[in-house]
MOPAC internal coordinates of N, CA, C and O (Angstrom, degrees):
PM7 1SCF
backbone

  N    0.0000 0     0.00 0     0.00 0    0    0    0
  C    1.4536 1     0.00 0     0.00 0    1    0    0
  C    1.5267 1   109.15 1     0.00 0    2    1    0
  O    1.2310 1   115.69 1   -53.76 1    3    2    1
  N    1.0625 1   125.79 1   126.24 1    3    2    1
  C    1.4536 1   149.11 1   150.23 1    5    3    2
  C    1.7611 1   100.16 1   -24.13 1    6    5    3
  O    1.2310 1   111.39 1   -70.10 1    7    6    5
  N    0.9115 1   133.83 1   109.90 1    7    6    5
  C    1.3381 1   145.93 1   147.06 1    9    7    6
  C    1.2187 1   136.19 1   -62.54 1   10    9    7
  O    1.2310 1   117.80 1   145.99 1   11   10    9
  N    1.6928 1   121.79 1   -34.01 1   11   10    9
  C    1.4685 1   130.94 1  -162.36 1   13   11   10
  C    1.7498 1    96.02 1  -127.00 1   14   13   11
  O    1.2310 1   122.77 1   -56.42 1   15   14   13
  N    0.7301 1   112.29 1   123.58 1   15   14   13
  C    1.6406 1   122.94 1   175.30 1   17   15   14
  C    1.0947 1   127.44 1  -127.26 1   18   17   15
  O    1.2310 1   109.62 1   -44.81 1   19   18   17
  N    1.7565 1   137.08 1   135.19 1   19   18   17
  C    1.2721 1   103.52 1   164.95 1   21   19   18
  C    1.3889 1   132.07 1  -117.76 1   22   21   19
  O    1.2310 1   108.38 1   -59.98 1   23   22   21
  N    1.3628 1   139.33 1   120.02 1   23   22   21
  C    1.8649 1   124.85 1   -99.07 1   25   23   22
  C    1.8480 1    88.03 1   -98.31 1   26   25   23
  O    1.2310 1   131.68 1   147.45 1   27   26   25
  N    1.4342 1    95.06 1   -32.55 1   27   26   25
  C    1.7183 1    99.76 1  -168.21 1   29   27   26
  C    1.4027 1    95.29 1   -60.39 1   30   29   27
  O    1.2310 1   103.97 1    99.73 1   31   30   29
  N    1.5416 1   147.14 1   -80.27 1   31   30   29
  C    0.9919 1   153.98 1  -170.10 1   33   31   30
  C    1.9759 1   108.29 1   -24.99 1   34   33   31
  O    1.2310 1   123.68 1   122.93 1   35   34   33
  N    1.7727 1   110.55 1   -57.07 1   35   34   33
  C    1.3378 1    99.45 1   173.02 1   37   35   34
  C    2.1121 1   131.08 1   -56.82 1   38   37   35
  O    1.2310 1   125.03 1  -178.48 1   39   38   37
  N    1.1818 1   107.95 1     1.52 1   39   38   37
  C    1.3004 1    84.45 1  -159.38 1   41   39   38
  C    1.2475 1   105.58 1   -70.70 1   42   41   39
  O    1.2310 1   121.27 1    -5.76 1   43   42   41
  N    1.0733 1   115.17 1   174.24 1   43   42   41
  C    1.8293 1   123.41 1   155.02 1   45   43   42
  C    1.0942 1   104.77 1  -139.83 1   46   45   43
  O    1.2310 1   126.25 1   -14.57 1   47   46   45
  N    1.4243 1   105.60 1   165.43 1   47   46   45
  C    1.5188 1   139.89 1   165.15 1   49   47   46
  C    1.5915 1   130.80 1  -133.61 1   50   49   47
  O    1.2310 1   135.63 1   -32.17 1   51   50   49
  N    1.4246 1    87.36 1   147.83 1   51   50   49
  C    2.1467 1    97.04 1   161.79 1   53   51   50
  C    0.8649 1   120.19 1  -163.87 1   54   53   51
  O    1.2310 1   118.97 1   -12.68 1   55   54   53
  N    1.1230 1   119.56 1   167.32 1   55   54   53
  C    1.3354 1   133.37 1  -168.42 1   57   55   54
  C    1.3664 1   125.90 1   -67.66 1   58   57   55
  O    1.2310 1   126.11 1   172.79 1   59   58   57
  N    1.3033 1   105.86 1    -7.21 1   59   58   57
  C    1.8714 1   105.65 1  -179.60 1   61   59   58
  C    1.7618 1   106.26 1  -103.88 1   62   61   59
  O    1.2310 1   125.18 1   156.46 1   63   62   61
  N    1.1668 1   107.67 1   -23.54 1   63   62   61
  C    1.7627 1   105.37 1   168.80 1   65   63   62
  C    1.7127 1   109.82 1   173.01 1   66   65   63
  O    1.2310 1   131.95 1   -22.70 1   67   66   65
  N    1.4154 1    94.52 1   157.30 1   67   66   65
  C    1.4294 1    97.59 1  -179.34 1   69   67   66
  C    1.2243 1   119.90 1   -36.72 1   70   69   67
  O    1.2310 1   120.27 1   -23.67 1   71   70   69
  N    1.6458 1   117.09 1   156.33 1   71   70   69
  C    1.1497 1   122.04 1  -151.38 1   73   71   70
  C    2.0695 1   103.50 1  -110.55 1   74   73   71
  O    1.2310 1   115.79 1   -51.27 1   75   74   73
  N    0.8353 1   125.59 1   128.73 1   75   74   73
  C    1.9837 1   110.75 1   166.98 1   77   75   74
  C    2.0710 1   121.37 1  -127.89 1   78   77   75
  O    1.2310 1   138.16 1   -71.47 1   79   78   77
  N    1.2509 1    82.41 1   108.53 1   79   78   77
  C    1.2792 1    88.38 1  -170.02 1   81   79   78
  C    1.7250 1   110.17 1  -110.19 1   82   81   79
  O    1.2310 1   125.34 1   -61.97 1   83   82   81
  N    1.6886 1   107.35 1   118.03 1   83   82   81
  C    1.6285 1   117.67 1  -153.78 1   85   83   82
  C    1.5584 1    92.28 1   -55.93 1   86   85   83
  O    1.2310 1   110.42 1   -34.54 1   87   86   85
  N    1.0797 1   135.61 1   145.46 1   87   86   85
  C    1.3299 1   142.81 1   118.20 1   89   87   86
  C    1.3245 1   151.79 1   -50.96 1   90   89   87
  O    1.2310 1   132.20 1   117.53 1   91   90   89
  N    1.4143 1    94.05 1   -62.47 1   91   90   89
  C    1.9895 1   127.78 1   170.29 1   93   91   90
  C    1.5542 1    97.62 1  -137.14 1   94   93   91
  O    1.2310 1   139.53 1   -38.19 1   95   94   93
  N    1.7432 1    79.72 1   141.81 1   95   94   93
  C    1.8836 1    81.08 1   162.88 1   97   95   94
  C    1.7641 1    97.73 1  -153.99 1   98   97   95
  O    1.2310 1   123.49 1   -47.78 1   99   98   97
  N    0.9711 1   110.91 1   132.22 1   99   98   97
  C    1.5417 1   106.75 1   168.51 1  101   99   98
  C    1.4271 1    91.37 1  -134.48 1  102  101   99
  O    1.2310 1   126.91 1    11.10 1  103  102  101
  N    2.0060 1   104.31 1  -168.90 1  103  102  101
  C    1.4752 1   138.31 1   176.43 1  105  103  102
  C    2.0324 1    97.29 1   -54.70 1  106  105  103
  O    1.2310 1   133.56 1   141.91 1  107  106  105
  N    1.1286 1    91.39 1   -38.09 1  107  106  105
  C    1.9707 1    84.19 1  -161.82 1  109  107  106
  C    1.5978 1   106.61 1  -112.89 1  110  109  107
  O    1.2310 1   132.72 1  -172.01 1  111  110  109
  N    1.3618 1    93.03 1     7.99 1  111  110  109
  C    2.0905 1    72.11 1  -173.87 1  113  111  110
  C    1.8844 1    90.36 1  -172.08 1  114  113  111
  O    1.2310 1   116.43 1   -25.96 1  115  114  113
  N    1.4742 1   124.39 1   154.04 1  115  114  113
  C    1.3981 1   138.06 1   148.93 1  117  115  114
  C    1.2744 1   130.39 1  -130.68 1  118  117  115
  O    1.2310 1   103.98 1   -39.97 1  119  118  117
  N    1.2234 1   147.13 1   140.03 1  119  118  117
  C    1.1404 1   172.44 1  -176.42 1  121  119  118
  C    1.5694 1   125.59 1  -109.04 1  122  121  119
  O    1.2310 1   125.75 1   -68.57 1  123  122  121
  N    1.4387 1   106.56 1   111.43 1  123  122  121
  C    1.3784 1   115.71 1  -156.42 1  125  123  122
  C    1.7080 1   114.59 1  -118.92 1  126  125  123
  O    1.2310 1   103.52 1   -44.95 1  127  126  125
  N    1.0487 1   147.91 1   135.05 1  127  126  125
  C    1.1457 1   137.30 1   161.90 1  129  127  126
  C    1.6449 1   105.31 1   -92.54 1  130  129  127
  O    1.2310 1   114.58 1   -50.70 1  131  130  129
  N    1.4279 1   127.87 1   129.30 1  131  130  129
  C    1.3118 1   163.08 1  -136.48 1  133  131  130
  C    2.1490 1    81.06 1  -119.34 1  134  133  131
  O    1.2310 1   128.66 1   -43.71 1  135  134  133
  N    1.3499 1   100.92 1   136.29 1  135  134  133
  C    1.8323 1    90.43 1   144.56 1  137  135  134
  C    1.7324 1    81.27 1  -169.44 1  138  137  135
  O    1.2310 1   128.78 1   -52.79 1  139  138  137
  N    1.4769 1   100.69 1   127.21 1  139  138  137
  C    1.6312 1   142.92 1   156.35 1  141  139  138
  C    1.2151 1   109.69 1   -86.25 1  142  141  139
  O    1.2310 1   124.28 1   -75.62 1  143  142  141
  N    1.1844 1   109.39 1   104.38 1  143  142  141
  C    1.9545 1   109.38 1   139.76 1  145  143  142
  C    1.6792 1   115.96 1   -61.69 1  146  145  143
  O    1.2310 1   130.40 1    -8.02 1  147  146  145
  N    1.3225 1    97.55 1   171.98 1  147  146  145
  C    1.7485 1   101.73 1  -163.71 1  149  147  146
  C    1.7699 1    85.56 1   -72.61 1  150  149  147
  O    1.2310 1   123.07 1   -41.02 1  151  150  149
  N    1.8417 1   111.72 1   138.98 1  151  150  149
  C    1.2372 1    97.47 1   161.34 1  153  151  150
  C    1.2512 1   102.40 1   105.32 1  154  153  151
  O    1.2310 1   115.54 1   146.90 1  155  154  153
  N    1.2968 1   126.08 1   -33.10 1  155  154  153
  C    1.5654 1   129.58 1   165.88 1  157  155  154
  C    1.2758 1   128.69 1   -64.09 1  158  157  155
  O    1.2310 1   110.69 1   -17.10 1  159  158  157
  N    1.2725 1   135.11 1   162.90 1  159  158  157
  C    1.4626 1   120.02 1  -165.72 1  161  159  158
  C    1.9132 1    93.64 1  -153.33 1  162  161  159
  O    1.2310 1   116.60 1   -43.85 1  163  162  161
  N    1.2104 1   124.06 1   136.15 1  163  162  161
  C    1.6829 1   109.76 1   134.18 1  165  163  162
  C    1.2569 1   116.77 1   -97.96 1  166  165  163
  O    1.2310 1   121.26 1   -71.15 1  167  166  165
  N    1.6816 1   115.19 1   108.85 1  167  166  165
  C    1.5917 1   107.30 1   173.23 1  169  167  166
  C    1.3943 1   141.37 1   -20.75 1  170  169  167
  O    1.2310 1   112.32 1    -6.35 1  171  170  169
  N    1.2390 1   132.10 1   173.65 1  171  170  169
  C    1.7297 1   118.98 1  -178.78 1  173  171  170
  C    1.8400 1    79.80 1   -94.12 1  174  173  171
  O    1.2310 1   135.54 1   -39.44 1  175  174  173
  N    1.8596 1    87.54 1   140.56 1  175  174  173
  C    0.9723 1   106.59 1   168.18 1  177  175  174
  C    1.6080 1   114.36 1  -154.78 1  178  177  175
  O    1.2310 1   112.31 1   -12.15 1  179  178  177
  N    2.0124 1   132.12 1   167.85 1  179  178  177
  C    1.1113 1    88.77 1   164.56 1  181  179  178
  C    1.5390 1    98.42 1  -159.37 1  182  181  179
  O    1.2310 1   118.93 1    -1.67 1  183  182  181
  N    1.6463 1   119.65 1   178.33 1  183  182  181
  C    0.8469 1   101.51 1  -157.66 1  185  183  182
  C    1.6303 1   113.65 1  -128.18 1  186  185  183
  O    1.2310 1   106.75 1   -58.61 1  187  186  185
  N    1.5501 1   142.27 1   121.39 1  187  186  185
  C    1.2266 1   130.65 1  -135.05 1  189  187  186
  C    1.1093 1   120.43 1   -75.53 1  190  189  187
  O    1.2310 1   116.52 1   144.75 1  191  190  189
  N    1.6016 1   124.22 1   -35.25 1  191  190  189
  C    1.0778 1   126.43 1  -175.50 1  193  191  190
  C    1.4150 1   123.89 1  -109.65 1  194  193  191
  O    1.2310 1   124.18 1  -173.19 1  195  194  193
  N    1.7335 1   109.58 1     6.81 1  195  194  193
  C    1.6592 1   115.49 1   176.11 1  197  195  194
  C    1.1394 1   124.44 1  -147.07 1  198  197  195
  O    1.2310 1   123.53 1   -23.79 1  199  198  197
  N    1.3769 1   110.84 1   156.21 1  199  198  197
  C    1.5063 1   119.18 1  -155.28 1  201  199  198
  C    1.5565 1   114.32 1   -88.66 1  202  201  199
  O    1.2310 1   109.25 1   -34.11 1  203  202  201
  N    1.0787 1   137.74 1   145.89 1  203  202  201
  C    1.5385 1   129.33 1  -175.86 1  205  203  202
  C    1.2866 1   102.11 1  -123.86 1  206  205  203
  O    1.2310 1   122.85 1   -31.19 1  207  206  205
  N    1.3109 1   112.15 1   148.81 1  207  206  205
  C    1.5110 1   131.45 1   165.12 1  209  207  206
  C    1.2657 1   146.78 1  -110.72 1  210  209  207
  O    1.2310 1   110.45 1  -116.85 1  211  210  209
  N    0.9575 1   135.54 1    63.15 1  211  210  209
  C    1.4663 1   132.48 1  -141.12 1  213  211  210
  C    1.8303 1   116.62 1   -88.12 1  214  213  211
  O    1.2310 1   134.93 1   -62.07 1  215  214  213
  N    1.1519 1    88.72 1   117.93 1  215  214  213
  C    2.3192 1    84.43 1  -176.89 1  217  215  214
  C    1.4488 1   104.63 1  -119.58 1  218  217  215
  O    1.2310 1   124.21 1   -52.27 1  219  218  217
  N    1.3435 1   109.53 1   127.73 1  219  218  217
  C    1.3675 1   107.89 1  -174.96 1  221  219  218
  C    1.7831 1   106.95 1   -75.94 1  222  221  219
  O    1.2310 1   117.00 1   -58.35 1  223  222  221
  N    1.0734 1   123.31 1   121.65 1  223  222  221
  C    1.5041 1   122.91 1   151.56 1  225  223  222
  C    1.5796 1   122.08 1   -59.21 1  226  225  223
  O    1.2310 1   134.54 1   113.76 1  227  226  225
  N    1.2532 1    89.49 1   -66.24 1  227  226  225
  C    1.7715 1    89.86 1  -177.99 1  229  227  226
  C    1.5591 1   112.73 1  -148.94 1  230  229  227
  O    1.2310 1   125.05 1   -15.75 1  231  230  229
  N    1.4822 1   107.90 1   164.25 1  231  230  229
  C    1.5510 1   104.19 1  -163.50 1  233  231  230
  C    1.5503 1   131.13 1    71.73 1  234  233  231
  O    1.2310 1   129.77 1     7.65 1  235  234  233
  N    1.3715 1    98.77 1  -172.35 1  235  234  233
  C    1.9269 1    96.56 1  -172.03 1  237  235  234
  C    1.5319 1   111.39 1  -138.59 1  238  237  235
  O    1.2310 1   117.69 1   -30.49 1  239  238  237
  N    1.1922 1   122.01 1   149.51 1  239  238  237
  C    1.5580 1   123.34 1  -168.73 1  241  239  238
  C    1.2751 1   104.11 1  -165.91 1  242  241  239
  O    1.2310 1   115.02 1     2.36 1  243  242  241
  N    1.2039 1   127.05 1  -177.64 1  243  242  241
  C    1.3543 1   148.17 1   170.48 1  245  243  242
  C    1.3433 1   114.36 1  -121.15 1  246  245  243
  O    1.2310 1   116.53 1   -50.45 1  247  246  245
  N    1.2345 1   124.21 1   129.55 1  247  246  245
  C    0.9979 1   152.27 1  -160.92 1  249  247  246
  C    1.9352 1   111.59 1  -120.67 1  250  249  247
  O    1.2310 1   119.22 1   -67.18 1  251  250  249
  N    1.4431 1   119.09 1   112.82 1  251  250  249
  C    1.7478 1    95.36 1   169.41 1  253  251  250
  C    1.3678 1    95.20 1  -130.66 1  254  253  251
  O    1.2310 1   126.15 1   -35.64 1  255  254  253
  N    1.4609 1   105.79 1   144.36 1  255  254  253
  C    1.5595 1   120.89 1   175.24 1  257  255  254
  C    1.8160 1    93.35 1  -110.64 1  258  257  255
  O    1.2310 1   124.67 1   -36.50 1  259  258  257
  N    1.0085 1   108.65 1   143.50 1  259  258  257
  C    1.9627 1   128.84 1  -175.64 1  261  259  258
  C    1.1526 1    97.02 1    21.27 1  262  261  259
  O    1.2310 1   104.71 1    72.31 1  263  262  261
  N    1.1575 1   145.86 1  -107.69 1  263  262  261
  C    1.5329 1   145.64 1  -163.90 1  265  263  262
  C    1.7156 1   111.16 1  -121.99 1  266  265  263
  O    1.2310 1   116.36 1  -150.11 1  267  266  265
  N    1.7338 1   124.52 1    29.89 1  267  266  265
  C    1.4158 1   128.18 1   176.91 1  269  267  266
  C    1.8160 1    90.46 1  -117.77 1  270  269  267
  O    1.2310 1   128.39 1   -40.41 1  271  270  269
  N    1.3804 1   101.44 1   139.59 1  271  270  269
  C    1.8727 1   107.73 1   170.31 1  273  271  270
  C    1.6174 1    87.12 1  -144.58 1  274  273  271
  O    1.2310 1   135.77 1   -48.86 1  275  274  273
  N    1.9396 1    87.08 1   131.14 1  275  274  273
  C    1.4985 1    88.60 1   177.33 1  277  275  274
  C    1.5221 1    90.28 1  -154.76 1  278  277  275
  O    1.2310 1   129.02 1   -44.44 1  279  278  277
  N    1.4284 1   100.22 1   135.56 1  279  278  277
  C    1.7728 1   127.71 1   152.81 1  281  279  278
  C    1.6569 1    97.35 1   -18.56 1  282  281  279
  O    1.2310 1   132.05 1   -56.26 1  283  282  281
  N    1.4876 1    94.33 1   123.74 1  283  282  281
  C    2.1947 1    85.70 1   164.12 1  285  283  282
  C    1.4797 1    90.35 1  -152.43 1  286  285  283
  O    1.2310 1   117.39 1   -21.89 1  287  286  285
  N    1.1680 1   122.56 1   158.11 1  287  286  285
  C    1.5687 1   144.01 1  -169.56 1  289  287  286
  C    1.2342 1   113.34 1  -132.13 1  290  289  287
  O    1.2310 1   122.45 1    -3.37 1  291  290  289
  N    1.4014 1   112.91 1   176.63 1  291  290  289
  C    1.6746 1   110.43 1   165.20 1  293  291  290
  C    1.0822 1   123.62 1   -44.34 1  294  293  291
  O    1.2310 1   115.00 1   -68.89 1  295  294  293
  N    1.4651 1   127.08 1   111.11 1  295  294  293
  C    1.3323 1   127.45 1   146.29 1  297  295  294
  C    2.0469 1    95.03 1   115.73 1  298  297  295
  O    1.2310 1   122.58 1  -178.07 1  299  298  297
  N    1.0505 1   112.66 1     1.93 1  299  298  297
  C    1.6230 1   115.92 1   157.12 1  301  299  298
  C    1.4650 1    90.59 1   -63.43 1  302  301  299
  O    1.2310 1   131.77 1   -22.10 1  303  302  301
  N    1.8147 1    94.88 1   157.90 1  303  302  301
  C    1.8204 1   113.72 1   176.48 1  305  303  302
  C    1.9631 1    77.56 1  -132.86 1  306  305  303
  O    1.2310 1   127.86 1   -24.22 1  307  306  305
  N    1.4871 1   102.48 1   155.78 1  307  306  305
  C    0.8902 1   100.21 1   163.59 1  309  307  306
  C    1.8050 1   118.62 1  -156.10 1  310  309  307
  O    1.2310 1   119.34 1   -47.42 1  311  310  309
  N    1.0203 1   118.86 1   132.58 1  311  310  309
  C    1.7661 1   132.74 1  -153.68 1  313  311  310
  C    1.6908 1   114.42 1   -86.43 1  314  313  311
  O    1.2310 1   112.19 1   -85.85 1  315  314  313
  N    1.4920 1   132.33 1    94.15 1  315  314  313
  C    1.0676 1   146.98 1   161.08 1  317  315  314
  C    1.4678 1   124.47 1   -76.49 1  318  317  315
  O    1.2310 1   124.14 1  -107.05 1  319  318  317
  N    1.4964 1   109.65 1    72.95 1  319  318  317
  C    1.8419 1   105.46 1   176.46 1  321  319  318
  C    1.5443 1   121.43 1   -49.24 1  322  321  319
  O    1.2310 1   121.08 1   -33.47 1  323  322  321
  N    1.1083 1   115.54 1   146.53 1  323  322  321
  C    1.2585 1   102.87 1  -167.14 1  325  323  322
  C    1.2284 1   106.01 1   -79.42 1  326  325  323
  O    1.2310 1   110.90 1   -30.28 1  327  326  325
  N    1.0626 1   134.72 1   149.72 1  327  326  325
  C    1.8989 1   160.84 1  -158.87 1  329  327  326
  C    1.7519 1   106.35 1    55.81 1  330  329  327
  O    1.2310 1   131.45 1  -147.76 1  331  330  329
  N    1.3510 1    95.50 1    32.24 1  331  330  329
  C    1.6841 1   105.84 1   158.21 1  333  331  330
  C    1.4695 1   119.79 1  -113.59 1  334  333  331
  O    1.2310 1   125.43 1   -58.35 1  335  334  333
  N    1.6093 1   107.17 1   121.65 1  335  334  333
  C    1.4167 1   114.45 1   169.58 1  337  335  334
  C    1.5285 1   115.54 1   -34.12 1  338  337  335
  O    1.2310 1   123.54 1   -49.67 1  339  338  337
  N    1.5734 1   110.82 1   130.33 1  339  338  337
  C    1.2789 1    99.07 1   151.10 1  341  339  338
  C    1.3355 1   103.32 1  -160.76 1  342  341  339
  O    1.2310 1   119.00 1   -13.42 1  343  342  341
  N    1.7582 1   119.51 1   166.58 1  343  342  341
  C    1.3801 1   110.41 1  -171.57 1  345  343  342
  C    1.6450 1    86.94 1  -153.51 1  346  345  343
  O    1.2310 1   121.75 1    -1.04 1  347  346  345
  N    1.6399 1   114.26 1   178.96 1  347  346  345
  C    1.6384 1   120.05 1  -174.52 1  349  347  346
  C    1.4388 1    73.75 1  -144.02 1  350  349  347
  O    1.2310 1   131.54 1   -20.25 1  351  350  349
  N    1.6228 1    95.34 1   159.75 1  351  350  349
  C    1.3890 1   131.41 1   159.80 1  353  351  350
  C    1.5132 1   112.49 1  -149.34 1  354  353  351
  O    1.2310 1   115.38 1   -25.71 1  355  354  353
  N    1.1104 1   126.38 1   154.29 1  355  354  353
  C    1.0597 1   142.44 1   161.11 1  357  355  354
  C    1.5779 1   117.96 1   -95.27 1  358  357  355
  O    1.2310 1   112.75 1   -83.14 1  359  358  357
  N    1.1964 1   131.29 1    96.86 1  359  358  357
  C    1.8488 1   113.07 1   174.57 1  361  359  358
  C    1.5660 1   107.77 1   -80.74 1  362  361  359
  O    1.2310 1   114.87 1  -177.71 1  363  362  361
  N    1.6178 1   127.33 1     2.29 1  363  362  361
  C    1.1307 1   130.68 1   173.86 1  365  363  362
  C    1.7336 1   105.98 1    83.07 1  366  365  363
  O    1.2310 1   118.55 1     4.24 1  367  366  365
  N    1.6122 1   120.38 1  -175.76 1  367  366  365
  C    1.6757 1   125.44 1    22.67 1  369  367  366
  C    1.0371 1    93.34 1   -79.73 1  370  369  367
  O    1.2310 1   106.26 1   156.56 1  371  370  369
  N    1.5639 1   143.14 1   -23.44 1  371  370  369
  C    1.7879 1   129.44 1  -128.53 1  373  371  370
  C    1.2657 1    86.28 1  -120.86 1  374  373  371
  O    1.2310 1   119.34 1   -35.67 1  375  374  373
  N    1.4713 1   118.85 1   144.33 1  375  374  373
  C    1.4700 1   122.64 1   144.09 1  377  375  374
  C    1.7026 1   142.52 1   -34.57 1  378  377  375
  O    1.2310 1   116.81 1   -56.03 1  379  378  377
  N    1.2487 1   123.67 1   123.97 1  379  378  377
  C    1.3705 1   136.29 1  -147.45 1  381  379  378
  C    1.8937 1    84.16 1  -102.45 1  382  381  379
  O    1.2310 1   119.80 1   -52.51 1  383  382  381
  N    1.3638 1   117.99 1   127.49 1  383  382  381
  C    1.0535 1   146.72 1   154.51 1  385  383  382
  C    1.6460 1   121.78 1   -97.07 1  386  385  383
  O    1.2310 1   111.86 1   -36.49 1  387  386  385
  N    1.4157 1   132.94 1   143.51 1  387  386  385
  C    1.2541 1   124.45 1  -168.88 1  389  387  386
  C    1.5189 1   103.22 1  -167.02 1  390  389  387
  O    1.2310 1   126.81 1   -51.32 1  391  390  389
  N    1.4122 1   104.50 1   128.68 1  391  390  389
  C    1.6472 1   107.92 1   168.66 1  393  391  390
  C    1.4243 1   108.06 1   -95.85 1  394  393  391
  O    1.2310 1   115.25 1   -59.22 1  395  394  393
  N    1.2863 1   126.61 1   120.78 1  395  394  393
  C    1.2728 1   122.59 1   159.85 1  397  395  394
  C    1.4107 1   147.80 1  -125.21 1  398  397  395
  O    1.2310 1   114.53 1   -43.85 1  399  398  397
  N    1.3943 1   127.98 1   136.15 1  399  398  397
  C    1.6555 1   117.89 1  -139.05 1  401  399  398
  C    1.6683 1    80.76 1  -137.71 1  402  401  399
  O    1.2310 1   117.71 1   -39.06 1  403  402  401
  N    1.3194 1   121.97 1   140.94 1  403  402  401
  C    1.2041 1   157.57 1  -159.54 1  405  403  402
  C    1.8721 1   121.38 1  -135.81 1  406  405  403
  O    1.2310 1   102.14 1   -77.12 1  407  406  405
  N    1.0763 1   150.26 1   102.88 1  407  406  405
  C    1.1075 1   135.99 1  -154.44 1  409  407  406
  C    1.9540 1    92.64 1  -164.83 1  410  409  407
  O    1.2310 1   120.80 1   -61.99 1  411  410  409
  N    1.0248 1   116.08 1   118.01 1  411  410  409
  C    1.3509 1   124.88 1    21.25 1  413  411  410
  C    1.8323 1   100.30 1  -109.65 1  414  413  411
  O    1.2310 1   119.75 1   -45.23 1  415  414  413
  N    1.2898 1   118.08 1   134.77 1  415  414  413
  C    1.4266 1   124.46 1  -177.01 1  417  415  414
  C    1.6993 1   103.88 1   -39.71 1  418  417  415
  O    1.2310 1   135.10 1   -42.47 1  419  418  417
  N    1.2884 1    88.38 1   137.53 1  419  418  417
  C    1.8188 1   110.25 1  -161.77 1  421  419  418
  C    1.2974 1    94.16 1   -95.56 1  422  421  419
  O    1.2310 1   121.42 1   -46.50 1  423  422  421
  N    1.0656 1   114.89 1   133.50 1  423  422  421
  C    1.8215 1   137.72 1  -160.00 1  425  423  422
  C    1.3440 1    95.54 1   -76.69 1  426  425  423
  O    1.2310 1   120.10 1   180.00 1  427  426  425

């Protein structure tokens, strides 16, 4: 496995829905790069037994964890307990970049 990555360079995008391109993946945890076009969304959703992390790379979106939605930009981190709602949107203009790390990997 590749060790050194550089996460901004992988993302992609299109036009029919957000984009997830693996990063890391082991037995206990994965790491994802996220890329939103303006206007894209991953619904609120959540997950019972693992925690999510969300770090913005680049661009701006909204972010809500259980019932908080807040503005986040480059270089916000943001904390998903596990069996807490959460979902992203993008309202655009610019493309939404996102690092995301998951632990403990959901069966």
């Amino acid at each position: 496995m590749e060790v050194f990555k550089h996460a901004g360079s992988l993302a992609a995008f299109a036009p029919a829905k957000l984009q997830k391109v693996n990063l890391f993946d082991s037995e206990r945890m994965f790491c994802d790069v996220y890329g939103l076009e303006p206007g894209q969304e991953q619904k609120a959703h959540s997950h019972a037994g693992s925690d999510k992390v969300y770090y913005v790379i680049a661009g701006s979106g909204r972010l809500q964890i259980g019932a908080e939605s807040r503005e986040v930009g480059a270089g916000h981190a943001v904390f998903a307990p596990a069996g807490s709602s959460h979902a992203v949107h993008n309202p655009g203009p610019e493309r939404l970049t996102l690092l995301v790390f998951m632990a403990p990997k959901p069966s």
